[in-house]
N, C-alpha and C positions, 0 to 999 in steps of 0.2 A: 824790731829792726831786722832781724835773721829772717823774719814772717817777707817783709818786705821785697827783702833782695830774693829769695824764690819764686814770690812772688813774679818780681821782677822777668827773672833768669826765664821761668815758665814763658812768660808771653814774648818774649826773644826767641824761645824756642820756637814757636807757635808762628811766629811772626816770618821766620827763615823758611819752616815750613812751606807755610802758605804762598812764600816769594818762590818756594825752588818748584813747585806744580805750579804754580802759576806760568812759570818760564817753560815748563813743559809743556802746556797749553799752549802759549805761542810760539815754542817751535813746531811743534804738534800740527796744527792748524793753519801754519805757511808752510812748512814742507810738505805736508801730505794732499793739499788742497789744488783739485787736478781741474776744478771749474775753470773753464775756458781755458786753458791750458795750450789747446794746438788751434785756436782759434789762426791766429796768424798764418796755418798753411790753408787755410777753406778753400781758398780758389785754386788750389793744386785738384787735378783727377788723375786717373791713368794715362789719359788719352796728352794730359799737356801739362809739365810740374817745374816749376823753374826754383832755383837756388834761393830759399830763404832764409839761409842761416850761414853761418862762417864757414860751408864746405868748400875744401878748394878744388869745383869741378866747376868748370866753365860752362860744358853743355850737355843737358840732362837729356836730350832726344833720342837718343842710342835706346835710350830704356822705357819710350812710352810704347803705350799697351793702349793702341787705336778705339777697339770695341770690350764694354766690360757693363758686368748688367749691377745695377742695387741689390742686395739682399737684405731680408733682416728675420730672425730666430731664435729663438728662444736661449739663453744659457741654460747653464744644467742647474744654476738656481733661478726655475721657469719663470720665475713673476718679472724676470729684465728680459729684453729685446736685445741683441747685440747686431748692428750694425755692420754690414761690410759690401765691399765689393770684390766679383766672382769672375774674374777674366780667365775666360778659356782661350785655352791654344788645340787640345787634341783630347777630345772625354775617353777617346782610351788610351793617355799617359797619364801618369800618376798627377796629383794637386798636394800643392806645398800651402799649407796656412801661413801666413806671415801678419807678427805681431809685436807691435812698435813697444817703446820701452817708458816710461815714466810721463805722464804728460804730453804722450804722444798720442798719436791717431793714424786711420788708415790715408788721411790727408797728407801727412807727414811726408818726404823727400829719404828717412829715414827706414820708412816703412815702401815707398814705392819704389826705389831703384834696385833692392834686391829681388821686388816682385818683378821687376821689368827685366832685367838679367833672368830668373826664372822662365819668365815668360817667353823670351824671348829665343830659350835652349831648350824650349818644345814642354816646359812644366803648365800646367794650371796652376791659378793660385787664387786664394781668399785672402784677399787682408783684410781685417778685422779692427775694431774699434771693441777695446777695454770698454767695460761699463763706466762713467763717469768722464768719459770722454769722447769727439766726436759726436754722432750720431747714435750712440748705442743709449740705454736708457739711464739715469742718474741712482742710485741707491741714496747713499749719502753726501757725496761730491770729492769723498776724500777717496785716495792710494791705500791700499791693504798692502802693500809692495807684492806684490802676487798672489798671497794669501786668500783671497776670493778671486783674484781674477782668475783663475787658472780654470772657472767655471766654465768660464766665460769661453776660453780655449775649448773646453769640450764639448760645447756648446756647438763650436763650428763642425770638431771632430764630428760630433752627431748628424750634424747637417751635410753634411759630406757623403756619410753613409745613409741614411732614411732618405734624401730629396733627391738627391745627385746619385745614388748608387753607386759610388766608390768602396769598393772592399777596401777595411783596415790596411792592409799588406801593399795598397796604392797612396798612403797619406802620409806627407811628412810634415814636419810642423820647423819653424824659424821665428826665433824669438830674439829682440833686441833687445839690451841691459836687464832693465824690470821684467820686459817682454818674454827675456829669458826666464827670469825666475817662474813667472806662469807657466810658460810651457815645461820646465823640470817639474816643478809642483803636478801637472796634467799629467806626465811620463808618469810618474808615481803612480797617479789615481786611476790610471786608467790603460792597465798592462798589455790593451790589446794595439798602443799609439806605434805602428814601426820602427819609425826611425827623427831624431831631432835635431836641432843645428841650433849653436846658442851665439851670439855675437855680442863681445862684454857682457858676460854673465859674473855673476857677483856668488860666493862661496860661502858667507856667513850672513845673515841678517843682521845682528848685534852691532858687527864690525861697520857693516855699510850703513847704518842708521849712524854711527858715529861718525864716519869719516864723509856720509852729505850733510852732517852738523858741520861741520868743520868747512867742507868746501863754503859753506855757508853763512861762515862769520861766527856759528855759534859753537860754545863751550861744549866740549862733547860728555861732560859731566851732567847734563841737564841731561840725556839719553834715555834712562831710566826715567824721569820722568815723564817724558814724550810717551816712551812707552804704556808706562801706564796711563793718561791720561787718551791716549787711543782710545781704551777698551770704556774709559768713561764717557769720553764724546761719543763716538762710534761703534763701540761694542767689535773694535776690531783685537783681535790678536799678534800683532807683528811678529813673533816668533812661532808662531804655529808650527812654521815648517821650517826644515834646515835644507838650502841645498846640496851639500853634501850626502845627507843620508837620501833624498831624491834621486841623484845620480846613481848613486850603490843600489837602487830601487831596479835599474837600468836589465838586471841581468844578462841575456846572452844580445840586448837591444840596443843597437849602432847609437853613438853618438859622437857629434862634430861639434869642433868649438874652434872660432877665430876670439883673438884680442889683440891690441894694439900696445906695446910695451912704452909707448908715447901717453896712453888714456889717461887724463887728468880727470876723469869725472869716476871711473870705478878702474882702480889702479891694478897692474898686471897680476900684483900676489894672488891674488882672489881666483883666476885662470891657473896658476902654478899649483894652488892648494885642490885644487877641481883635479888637476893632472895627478899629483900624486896621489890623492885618494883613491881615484880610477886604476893606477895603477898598481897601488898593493893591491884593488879588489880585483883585478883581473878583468875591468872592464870595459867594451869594444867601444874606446872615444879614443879620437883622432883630436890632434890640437895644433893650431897655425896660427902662430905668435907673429905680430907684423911689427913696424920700427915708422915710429916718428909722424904718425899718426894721432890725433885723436881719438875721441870716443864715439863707436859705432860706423866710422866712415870707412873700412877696408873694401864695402862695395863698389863706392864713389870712387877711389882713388888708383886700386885695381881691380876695376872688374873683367879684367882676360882671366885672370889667376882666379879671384873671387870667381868665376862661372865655371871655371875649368874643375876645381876642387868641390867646390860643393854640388855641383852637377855630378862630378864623378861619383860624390858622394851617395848622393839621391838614386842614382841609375843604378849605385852596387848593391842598396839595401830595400830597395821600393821595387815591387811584382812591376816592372818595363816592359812590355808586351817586343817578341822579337819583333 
């Protein structure tokens, strides 16, 4: 009888198991799963981008970017193409890469109006398409949350310097949500990057894997297992990197950061916990906290202030030719 109930008890165990990675599986593989993802903006370009999602900005015109050419090259994991478009304003001002955030693309309205603000205050700019999104090549179709993308980011960096001839000391980089976290992951990897601008960037990995389970209807105790069931679908890592110690990475290297103390999709702590890490390490980031706002739209909403700030930004820390 005693044989029985362990019996028993075992495949109860086994059975919960197998329930609780299974659930990690399916959050796993809807949350990370970035196929066709920015499909919805395809007929947005530079030249003409209209409001396809809940921003409250009536008219996007201010921000288009008339002539802008295709590109496509290589990541710095070579075997993917990454996709982008290269709108010049002046090849001897500095060029800002700009790179959309989760399920975004260089299509994206989130990605184009910072580039057209850019643009438009005399910067160059590449926006870029993450691999598994847009036009850039597919690996496996899922979100690394930056964790590989950030390849992808240097990828452009390189491009910039080898085809285009831009000195390091002329390249800045602007990264949205996730967008962020590749470009901090890139700052790290690659000490020669000047200067970056992150807008809703996220402080911890763990934390933001839990709390987009949560926006998401699911229990944020399934977490761990998502996790690990990454490395078994995908062979990805989700905590490879932290960006906190990224940023501390920074040394005597500027960095800017907006967030919106309104953002329901990656919440202000994450920006406050960036700020104070920066500042017991002594490091040169600036931070411009906005009110009542959502997430990633402080370009949309103010772009006099948005152009003025991070322009001033870019002109303080980028070789600007007098």
């Amino acid at each position: 009888m005693g044989g029985k109930v362990i019996l028993g008890l075992l495949v109860f165990i086994l059975l919960l198991v197998v329930a609780y990675f299974t659930m990690g599986y399916l959050v796993y593989t809807r949350l990370a799963n970035v196929r066709g993802s920015c499909d919805m903006h395809l007929a947005n370009r530079p030249d003409h981008f209209t409001n396809l999602t809940d921003w409250p900005v009536s008219d996007f015109s201010p921000f288009f970017m008339p002539t802008y050419a295709e590109v496509r090259f290589p990541s710095r994991q070579p075997e993917l193409q990454i996709s982008g478009w290269y709108v010049e304003a002046d090849p001897n001002q500095p060029v800002i890469i700009v790179v959309d955030g989760l399920g975004g693309c260089k299509y994206a309205q989130a990605a184009l109006v910072p580039a057209g603000i850019l643009w438009h205050n005399g910067f160059n700019v590449l926006i870029i398409d993450l691999r598994n999104t847009g036009d850039s090549d597919f690996d496996n179709g899922y979100s690394s949350i930056g964790n590989k993308e950030y390849e992808d980011v240097l990828g452009a960096w390189d491009w910039l310097v080898q085809a285009k001839g831009f000195a390091p000391d002329r390249i800045g980089i602007l990264g949205n949500s996730l967008g962020a976290a590749a470009v901090l992951f890139a700052f790290q990897h690659e000490p020669r990057i000047a200067a970056i601008a992150l807008n809703s960037p996220f402080a911890s990995l763990p934390q933001i894997i839990r709390e987009e389970m949560q926006n998401n209807g699911y229990p944020s105790l399934f977490a761990p297992a998502a996790i690990w069931m990454a490395k078994v679908v995908s062979g990805e890592d989700l905590l490879e990197h932290n960006p906190v110690e990224a940023l501390l990475s920074a040394g005597d290297r500027p960095v800017w950061v907006v967030h919106s103390r309104g953002d329901t999709r990656i919440a202000i702590h994450h920006s406050y916990d960036l700020q104070a890490a920066a500042q017991q390490a002594g490091i040169n980031a600036t931070f411009w906290f906005v009110d009542e706002i959502d997430h990633v739209r402080a370009p949309g909403v103010y772009p006099e202030e948005f152009a003025a700030r991070l322009g001033d930004f870019f002109r303080t820390y980028l070789n600007v030719p007098e």
